[in-house]
C-alpha angles and dihedrals in degrees: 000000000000119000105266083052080063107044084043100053084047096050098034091023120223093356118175110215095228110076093207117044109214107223145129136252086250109058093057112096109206105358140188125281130209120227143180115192109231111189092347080302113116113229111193113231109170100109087063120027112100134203101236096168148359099209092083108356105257119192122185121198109207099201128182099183111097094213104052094041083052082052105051097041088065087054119094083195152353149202123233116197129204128223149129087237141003086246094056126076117266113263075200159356138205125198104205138187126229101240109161135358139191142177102239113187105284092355140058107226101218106194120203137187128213127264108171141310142212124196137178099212101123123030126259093267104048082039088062101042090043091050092056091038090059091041082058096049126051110230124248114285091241082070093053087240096284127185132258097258100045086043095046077062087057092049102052082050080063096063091082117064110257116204116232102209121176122238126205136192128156138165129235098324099341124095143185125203124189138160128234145166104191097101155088155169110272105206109307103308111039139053137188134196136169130230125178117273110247092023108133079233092059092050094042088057094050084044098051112019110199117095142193124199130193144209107210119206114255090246099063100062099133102054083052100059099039083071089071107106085048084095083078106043136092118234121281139185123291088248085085106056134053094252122185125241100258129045126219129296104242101020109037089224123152111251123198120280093236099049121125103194135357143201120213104223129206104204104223103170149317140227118201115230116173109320095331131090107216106211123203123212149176120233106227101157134024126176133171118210144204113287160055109010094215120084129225113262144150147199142201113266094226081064094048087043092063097040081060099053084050098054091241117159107253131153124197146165126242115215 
């Protein structure tokens, strides 16, 4: 450790240089849950609520329940709360505004805007010194230079893993392949996912239609992320990505290499919200492949940070 990687763990605390900590669901031992309180009752809505943007932060919940969805759409807002349990204290909370709802198949989509946050992830102290340290500094352009507040929201929707998965489409024999983790299923039949308005990717999508996306093994990060200015390129031929041997089903579009299983995608429609371009689509093909069992995801460092500080089990790759 050189000096600056000293004066910077006294003054930030334990920081990990990567901003955002590629993992899997699987290796986190107790994490954090995600809960609205219905009636002073929690309801547990991790397993469907979906990070649909960042500017601002959009969350959808994609309920099947009747009742709840009857429920949430009276509410001008809510609170989530994050813990690893309804009995613990809670490492965060969101206040959110209703902003857009369908009825999408089997689920309603309820989509929410951010309002503000408060976490716990690092203590007082570091809170204070991390605060000054981002004033001082302007945040990354992929952010669209937000500010603190809005940006501490996005931090607290990192704390629970995202998956990146890769798209691809592609005419006649030229692809495009991008990552993004700004999706989710919507009940069995429907799934929606944001791109930024004005991206190449998000054009390509509106202009094509069928889609392929992708869930990319754990091991293989750093290819992942190294798609990543593919968002602003036109298609180009195969030669420049690692393509597997077969091609979807319905398609016929080329999938990573490294995928482990994929959805075929029929694009339907799309709403704007922010900077993002919220796209709706119908699920007409799903397999799973041959390979590593654990899904690409990733979390906010300020999360693994406190897991840390509090001796829970996590395992995590460093870019």
């Amino acid at each position: 450790m050189n000096l600056r990687d000293i004066v910077r763990r006294v003054l930030l605390g334990p920081s990990l240089p990567n901003e955002y900590v590629c993992t899997t669901p699987d290796w986190i031992s107790k994490p954090l849950h995600v809960y609205v309180w219905r009636n002073e009752l929690p309801v547990d809505v991790t397993n469907f609520q979906l990070l649909l943007g960042y500017k601002p932060l959009t969350i959808g919940l994609a309920v099947t329940d009747p009742g709840l969805a009857g429920w949430l759409t009276r509410r001008d807002e809510i609170q989530l709360t994050f813990a690893t349990d309804v009995t613990s204290a809670p490492a965060a909370s969101l206040v959110l505004k209703r902003a857009a709802e369908w009825r999408m198949g089997d689920a309603n989509l309820i989509v929410f805007t951010g309002q503000r946050g408060e976490h716990q992830f690092l203590t007082g102290f570091y809170r204070f010194t991390n605060r000054c340290y981002e004033f001082l500094r302007p945040y990354r352009q992929e952010y669209g230079s937000m500010k603190e507040a809005d940006y501490n929201q996005v931090r607290i929707a990192y704390s629970v893993p995202r998956n990146i998965s890769v798209m691809s489409v592609g005419q006649g024999d030229l692809f495009n392949f991008f990552p993004t983790d700004l999706q989710g299923s919507v009940g069995s039949r429907f799934f929606v996912g944001s791109l930024r308005v004005g991206g190449k990717a998000c054009g390509q999508v509106e202009h094509l239609k069928h889609v392929v996306i992708s869930s990319i093994g754990v091991d293989n990060f750093k290819d992942v992320y190294a798609l990543a200015k593919n968002h602003m390129n036109d298609l180009r031929s195969p030669a420049n990505f690692s393509i597997a041997d077969v091609r979807s089903e319905q398609w016929q579009l080329p999938i990573p290499k490294q995928a482990i299983s994929y959805k075929e995608l029929l694009w339907k429609s799309s709403w704007d919200v922010g900077i993002h371009r919220v796209h709706f689509y119908e699920i007409v093909n799903e397999r799973v492949l041959d390979g590593a069992p654990f899904p690409l995801a990733h979390v906010h460092r300020y999360y693994v940070q406190w897991r840390l500080r509090n001796k829970l089990s996590t395992k995590y790759l460093l870019r």
